[in-house]
N, C-alpha and C positions, 0 to 999 in steps of 0.2 A: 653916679657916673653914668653917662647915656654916650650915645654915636649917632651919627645921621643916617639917617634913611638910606638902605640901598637896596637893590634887587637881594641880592644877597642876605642882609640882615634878617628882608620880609618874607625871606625861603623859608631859612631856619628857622623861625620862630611860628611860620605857617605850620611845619611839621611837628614842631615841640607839641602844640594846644592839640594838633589832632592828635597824637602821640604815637606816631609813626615812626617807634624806635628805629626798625631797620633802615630808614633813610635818613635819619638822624647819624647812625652812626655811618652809613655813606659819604653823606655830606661831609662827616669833620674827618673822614677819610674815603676817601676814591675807591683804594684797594685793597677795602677790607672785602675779605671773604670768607672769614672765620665765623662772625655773628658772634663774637665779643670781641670789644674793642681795648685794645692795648693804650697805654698813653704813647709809646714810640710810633704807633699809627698814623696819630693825627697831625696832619697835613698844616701847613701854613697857622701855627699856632698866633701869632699877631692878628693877622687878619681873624682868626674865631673869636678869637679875645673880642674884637668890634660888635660878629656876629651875635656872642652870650650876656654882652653890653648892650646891645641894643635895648633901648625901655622903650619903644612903641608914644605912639598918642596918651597911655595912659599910664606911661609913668613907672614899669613896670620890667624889669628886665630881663631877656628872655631866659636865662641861667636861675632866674627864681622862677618862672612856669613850669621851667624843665623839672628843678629837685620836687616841687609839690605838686605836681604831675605826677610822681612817684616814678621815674625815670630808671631804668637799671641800673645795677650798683657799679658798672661796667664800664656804662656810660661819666657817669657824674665823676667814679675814680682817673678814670682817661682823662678828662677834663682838667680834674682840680691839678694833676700830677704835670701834666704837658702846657695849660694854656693859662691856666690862673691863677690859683690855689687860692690863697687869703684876699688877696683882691675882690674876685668875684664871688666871697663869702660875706666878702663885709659891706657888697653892694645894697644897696637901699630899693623899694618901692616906693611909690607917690607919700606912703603915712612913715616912709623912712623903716619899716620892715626888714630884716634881712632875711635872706632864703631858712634858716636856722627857725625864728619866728613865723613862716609861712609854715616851715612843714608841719611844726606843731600845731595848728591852726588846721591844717591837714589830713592831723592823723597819719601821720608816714612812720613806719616801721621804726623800732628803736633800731635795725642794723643800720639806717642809714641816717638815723639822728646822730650814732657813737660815729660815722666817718666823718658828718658834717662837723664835728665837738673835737674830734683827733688833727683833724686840718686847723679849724677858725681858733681852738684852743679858748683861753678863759675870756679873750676877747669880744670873740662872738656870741659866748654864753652870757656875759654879761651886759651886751647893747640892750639899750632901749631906742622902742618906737617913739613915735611924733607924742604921741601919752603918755612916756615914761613906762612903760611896760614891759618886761621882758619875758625872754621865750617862757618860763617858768608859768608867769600868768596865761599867755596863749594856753602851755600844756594845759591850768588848771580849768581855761574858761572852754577848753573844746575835747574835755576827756579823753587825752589821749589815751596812753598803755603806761599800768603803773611802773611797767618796768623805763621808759620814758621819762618821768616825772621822779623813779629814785637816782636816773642815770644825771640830770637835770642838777639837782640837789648834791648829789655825790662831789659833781663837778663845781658846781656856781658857791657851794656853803651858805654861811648865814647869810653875806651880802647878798646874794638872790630870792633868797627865804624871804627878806624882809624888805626887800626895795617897795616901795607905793608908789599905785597910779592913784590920779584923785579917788576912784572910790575904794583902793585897798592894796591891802597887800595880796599874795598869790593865794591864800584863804578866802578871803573876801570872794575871787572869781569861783573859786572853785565850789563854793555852798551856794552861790547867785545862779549860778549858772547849770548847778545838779550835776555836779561830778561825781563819779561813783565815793563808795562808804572807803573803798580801800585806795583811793588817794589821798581822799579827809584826812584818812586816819595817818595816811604815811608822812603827810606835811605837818600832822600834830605832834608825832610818834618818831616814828621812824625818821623824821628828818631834822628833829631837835627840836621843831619849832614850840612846843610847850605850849606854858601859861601865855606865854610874852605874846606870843602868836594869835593865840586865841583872846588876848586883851587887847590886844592894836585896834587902833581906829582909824577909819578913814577922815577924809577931810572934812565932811557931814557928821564925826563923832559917831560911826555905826562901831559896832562890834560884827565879824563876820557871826555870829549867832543871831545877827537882827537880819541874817539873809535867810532864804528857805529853808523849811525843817529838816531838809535829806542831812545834815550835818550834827543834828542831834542825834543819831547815833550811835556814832563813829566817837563822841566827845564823851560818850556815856557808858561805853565797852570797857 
């Protein structure tokens, strides 16, 4: 979902990227003057909706700059509560991304992955990118926080454990990519994923053990 170009849209989204919380939280209210924003604050919720919709030239909507921008929790809860909630969770980037997969991507705080995961629910845990990907493989291919990656699993179960993009499943990323010994070990272990996990192949027939040695390990503890 995208909106046209307005002065307005190219404010907001101006201030998101520099990340000028305080006049973010201005903008989607006038007359705040507390410096945290309430969701009964914000002003002309339709027209922000347009504003947090807007995707830009590149495809991109400014309500995913803002959460992986690492936005206050203040802000994003104002937001989801008053202008958008599951709507603007479930919005896509150019590769079909949603905010949930950027943050992990990100690295953004596990408090504000569990708001994103409480709002979008098993839905948004569960999307896939333009690749079949999901937030689970972001966490594993960009080492978030294991406490991230058990909240992930806790929530998504085995259909997220084991979903494949062409080169793998969320193991696959995480040994390609050098993810710490104690996420390895939590998506082998601690997340059920076992033998079955550690035999999957990808579409080339790799075993994630034919990825970098930082996994051997974690397989051998």
């Amino acid at each position: 979902m995208g909106s046209t170009f307005s002065s307005k849209n190219g404010e907001l989204r101006k201030m998101v990227k520099a990340k000028k919380w305080g006049k973010v939280r201005t903008f989607l209210s006038p007359s705040n003057k507390s410096g945290s924003l309430a969701p009964t604050e914000i002003s002309h919720p339709k027209k922000n909706m347009k504003n947090l919709a807007y995707t830009g030239r590149h495809g991109i909507p400014t309500f995913i700059f803002l959460v992986k921008l690492d936005a206050p929790l203040d802000i994003i809860r104002a937001i989801l509560d008053a202008v958008g909630g599951k709507k603007l969770l479930m919005q896509n980037n150019s590769s079909n991304m949603t905010c949930l997969q950027c943050s992990c991507e990100y690295g953004i705080a596990v408090e504000k992955i569990r708001m994103l995961v409480d709002y979008g629910g098993i839905e948004l845990i569960l999307s896939k990118d333009s690749h079949n990907r999901t937030c689970l493989h972001t966490a594993s291919m960009y080492g978030v926080s294991v406490e991230t990656v058990q909240l992930l699993v806790d929530l998504g179960g085995r259909e997220l454990l084991f979903t494949k993009y062409d080169f793998g499943t969320c193991l696959h990323y995480a040994c390609l990519l050098g993810a710490s010994i104690d996420i390895i070990r939590l998506l082998v272990t601690n997340a059920g994923g076992g033998k079955e996990l550690l035999m999957s192949k990808n579409t080339i027939g790799a075993l994630p053990a034919q990825a970098p040695d930082s996994a051997y390990d974690a397989w051998t503890v």
